[in-house]
C-alpha positions in Angstrom: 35.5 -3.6 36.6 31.9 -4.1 37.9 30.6 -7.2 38.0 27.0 -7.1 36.8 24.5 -9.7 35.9 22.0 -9.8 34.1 19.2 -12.3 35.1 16.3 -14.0 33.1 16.9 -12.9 29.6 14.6 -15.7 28.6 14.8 -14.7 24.8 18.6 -13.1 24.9 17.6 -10.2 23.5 19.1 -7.9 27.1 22.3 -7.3 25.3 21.0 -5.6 22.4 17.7 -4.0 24.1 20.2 -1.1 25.2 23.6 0.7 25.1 25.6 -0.8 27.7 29.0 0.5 26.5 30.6 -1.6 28.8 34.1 0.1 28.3 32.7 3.5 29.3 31.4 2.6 32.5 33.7 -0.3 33.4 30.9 -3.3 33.6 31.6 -6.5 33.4 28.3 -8.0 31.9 27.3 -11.3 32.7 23.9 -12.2 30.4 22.0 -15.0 31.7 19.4 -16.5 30.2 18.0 -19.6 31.3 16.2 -20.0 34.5 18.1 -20.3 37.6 17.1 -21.5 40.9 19.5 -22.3 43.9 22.4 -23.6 43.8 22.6 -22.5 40.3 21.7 -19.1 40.8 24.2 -18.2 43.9 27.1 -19.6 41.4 25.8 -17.3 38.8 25.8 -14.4 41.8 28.3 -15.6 43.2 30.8 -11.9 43.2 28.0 -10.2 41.6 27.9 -6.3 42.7 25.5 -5.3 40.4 22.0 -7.3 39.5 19.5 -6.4 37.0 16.3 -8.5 37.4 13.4 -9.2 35.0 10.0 -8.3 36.7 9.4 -10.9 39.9 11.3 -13.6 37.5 13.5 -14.3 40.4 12.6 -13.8 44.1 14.9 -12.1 46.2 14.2 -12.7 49.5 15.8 -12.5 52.8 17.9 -15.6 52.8 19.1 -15.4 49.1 20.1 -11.6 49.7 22.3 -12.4 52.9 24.2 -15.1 50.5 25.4 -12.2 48.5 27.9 -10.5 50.2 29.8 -8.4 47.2 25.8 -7.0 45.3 25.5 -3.0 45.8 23.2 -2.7 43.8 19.8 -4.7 42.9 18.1 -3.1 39.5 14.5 -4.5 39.0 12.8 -3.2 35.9 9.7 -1.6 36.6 8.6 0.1 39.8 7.2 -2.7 41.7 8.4 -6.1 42.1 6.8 -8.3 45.0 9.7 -10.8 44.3 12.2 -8.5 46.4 12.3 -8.3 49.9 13.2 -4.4 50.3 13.2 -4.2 54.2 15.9 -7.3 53.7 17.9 -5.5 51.0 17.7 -2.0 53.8 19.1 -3.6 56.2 22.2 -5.2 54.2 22.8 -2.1 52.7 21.7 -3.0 49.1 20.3 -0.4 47.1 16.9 -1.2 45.3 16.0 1.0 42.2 13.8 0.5 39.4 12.9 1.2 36.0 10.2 3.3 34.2 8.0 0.7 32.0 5.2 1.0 29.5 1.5 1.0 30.6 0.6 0.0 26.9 2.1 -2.9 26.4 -0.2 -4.8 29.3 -3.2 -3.8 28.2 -2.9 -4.6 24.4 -2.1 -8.2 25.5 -5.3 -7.9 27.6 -7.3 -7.0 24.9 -5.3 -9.6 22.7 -6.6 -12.4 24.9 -10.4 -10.8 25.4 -10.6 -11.0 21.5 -9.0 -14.3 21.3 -11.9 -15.7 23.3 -14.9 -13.9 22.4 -14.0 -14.5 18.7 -12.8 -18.6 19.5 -9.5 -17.8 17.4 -7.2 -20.5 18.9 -10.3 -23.0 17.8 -11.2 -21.2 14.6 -7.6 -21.1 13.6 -7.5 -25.5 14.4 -10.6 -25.8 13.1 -10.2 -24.5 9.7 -6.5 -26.4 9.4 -8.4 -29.3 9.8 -10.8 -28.4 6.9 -13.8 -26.9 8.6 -15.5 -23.4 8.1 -16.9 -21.4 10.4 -17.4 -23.6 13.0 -18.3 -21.7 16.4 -20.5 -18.1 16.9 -18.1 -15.7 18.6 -19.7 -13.3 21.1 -20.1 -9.7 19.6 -18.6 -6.6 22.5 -20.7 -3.6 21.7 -23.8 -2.9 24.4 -22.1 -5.9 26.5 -20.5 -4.8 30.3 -17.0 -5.2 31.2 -16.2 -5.6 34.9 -12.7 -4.4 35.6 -11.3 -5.4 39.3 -8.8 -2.8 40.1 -8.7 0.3 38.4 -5.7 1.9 38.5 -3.4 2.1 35.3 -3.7 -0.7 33.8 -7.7 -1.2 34.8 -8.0 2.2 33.5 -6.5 2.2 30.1 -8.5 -1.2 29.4 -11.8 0.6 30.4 -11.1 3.1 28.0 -11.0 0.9 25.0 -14.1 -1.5 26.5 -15.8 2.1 26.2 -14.4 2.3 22.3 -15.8 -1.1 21.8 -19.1 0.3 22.7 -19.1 -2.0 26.0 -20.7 -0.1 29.9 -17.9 -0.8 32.3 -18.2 -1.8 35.8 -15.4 -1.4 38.2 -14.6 -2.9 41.7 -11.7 -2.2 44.4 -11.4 -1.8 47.7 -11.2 2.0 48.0 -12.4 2.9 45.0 -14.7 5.9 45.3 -18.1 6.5 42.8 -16.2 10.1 41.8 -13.0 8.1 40.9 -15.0 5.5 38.6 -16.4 8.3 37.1 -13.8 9.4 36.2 -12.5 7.0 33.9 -16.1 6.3 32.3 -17.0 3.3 35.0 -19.6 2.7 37.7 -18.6 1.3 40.8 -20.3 -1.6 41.7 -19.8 -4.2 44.8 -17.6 -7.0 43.8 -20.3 -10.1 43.5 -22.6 -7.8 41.3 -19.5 -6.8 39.3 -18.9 -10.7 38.7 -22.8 -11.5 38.3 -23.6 -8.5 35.8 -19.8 -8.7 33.4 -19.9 -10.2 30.4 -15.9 -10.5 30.6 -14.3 -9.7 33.6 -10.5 -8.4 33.9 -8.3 -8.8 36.9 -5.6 -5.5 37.1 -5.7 -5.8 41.1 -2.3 -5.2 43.1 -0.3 -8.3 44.7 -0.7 -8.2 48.3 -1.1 -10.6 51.1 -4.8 -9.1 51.3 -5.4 -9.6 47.8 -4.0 -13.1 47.5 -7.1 -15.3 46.3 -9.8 -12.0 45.9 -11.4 -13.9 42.9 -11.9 -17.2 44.3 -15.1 -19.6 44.4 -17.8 -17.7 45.6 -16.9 -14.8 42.5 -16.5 -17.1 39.7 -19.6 -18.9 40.9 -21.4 -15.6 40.4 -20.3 -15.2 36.7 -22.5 -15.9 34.2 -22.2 -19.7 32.0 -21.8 -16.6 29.0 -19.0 -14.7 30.6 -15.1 -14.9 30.7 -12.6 -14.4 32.9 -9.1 -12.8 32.2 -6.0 -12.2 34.4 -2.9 -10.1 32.9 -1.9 -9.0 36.5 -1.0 -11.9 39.1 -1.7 -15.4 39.1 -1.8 -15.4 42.8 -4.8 -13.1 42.4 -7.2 -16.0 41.4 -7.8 -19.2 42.7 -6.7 -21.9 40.1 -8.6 -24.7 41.4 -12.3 -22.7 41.5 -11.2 -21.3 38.0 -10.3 -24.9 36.5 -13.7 -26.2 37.9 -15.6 -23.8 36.7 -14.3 -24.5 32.9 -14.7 -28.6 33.4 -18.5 -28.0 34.9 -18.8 -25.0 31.9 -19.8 -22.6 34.9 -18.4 -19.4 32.7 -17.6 -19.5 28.6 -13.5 -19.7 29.2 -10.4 -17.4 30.7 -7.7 -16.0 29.3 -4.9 -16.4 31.4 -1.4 -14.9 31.0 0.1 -15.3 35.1 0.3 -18.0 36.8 1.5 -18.6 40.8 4.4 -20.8 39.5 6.9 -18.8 36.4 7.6 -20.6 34.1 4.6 -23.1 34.3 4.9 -26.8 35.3 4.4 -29.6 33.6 1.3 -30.3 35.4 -0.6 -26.8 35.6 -4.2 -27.9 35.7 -4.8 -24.9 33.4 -3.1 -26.3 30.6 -5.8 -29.3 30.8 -8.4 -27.0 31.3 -10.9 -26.4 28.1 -12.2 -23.2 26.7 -8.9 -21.2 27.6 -6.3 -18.7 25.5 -3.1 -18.8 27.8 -0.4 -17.3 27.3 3.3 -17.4 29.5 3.5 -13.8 30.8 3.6 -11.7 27.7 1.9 -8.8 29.3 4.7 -6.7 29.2 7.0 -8.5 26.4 7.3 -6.1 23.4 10.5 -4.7 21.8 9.7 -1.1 23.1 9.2 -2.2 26.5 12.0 -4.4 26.6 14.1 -1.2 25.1 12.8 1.1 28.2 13.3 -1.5 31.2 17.0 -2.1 29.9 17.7 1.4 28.7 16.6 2.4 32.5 18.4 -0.1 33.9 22.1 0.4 32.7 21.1 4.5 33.8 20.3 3.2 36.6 23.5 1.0 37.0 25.6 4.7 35.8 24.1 6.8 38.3 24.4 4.3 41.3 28.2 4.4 40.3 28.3 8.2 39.9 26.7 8.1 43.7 23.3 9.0 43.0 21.1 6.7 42.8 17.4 7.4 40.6 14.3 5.7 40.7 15.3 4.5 44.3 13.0 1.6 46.2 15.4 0.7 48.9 18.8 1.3 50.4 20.0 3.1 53.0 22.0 6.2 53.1 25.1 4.6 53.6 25.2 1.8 50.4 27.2 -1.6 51.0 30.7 -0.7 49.6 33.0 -3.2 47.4 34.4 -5.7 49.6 
């Protein structure tokens, strides 16, 4: 049998997202679904050949990966997941593979919490349990600008429905190119004047150790008093303590926040103090059909690592680590 565990099932729904037939394959399945964090999480490992991790729930860096001696096999679902040191897991011989994962998912929850702020829903919503009517002016979309920083995928899809809403989109990265903005019905713009002319702003920029911090001070200080801010990729991408001014001076009209640098959230986020704010705990990608593909993908994943071809590879050398 192979031991394999399943990490950071948070709403134990792993099990029953996929087929596992656990007698067909020989698996061992170990479901986990609490949060884990050291000495906790190596007794949960602990003989562990097989690990399937949800998104950057769990980091697996260098030190954590050399206390596993028996894991083959690291599953993350999706195709990117800063959480994992891969040059680590290469030189141990662990094999890194991922899943395929739904685009869609991510960017209805963007729009979920753009609406949710223009329209003042979470204070409507109190509002009117607490007897009032119609007690705020929500800010119409159509002819306003949407400023998109990063416009890959995720950047791209969401500027296609800002276009449907009647909104101009702006768009900002590094390399982006005027041809490629065109492309997707954007203009490139330089990244202050994207923050100065947005009426909402969206952040679907790539985790790196460049990018750490790209919307800090001096951007939100360019944003409108009118405009909002929301961030449905990293939390790291933004810096909490500009934002969190920003909404205590009224600087910009709010932010929708779904990431945060700390999973789950403490206690003691100054976000969760902060007024004029929609936030959510990382539902970007939590949906039944998404949930279906990570896990579906992951227990092919787990079949064809055993068969001795691995798919959707990330890292591993040529020569996997065998059972002990």
């Amino acid at each position: 049998m192979t031991r394999v565990v399943i990490l950071d099932d948070y709403q134990s729904v792993a099990a029953s997202a996929a087929d596992w037939r656990s007698d067909e394959l020989g698996l061992e399945l170990d479901f986990r679904h609490g949060v884990l964090r050291g000495d906790a999480l190596l007794h949960a490992l602990d003989g562990a050949e097989v690990v399937v991790a949800m998104r950057e729930r769990t980091a697996f860096d260098a030190g954590l990966l050399a206390q596993l001696p028996a894991l083959r096999l690291l599953v993350t679902t999706g195709m990117t997941n800063a959480a994992i040191d891969l040059e680590a897991a290469e030189r141990l011989g662990i094999v890194v593979c991922g899943t395929r994962g739904l685009t869609s998912a991510a960017v209805e929850h963007t729009w979920a919490l753009i609406l949710a702020l223009v329209r003042n829903l979470v204070a409507e919503d109190g509002a009117l349990r607490a007897g009032k009517w119609q007690s705020t002016i929500g800010l119409g979309l159509r002819g306003r600008t949407l400023g998109i920083l990063g416009l890959g995928r995720y950047g791209g899809e969401v500027a296609s429905i800002g276009r449907a809403f009647g909104m101009q989109v702006l768009a900002w990265s590094a390399n982006l190119t005027d041809e490629a903005a065109a492309e997707r019905g954007a203009t490139r713009v330089g990244k202050r004047e994207l923050f100065a002319r947005s009426d909402v702003v969206s952040v679907h920029y790539r985790l790196s150790a460049r990018s750490t911090g790209i919307v800090g001070a001096e951007e939100i200080a360019a944003m409108r008093p009118t405009a909002y801010l929301v961030n449905t990729a990293r939390g790291e991408l933004v810096d909490t303590g500009a934002l969190v001014t920003a909404l205590e001076s009224g600087l910009i009209a709010g932010a929708g926040i779904d990431v945060f640098a700390h999973e789950p959230i403490c206690a003691d986020e100054p976000l969760l103090r902060a007024p004029r704010t929609v936030l959510t705990p990382h539902l970007g990608y939590v949906t039944d059909d998404n949930y279906s593909f990570f896990y579906t993908d992951a227990v092919k994943a787990i079949a064809a690592f055993l068969a001795g071809a691995p798919i959707r590879r990330l890292s591993g050398d040529s020569t996997p680590r065998r059972h002990p």
